[in-house]
C-alpha positions in Angstrom: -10.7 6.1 2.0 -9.0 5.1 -1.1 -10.2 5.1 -4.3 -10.4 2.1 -6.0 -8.8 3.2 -9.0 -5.9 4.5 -7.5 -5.3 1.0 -5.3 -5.5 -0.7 -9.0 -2.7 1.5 -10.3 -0.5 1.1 -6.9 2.9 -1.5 -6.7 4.8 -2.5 -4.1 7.6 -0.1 -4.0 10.1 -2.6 -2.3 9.0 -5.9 -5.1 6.6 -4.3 -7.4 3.7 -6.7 -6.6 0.1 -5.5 -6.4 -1.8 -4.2 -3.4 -4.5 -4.4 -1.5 -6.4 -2.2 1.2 -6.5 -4.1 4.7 -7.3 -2.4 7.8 -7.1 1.1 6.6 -3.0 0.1 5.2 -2.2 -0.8 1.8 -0.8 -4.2 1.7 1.3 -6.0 -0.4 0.0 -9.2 -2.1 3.3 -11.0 -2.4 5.4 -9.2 0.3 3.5 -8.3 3.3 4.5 -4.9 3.6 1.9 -2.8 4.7 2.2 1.3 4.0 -0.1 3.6 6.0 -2.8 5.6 4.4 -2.6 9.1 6.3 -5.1 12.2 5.6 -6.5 9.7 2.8 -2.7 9.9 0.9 -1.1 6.0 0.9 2.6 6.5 2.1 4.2 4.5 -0.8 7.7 4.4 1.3 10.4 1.4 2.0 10.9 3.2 5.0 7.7 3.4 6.6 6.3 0.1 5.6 5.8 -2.2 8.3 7.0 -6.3 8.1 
């Protein structure tokens, strides 16, 4: 699991919105990207975001 205060300090790498935690991904707000979580570390990459 995340911790909260983490997800509050966490952008959108690809449009620097904020982010939420949906279904165990972190998910951009304005976007949509959503960037796995794995071992309990959010992968923060363009790359591995899914649309």
């Amino acid at each position: 699991m995340i911790d909260k205060e983490l997800l509050e300090i966490l952008a959108c790498p690809a449009c620097k919105a904020d982010v939420e935690l949906k279904e165990e991904k972190i998910v951009c707000t304005k976007c949509g990207k959503k960037y796995p979580i794995r071992d309990g570390i959010p992968i923060m990459l363009i790359d591995e975001a899914e649309e």
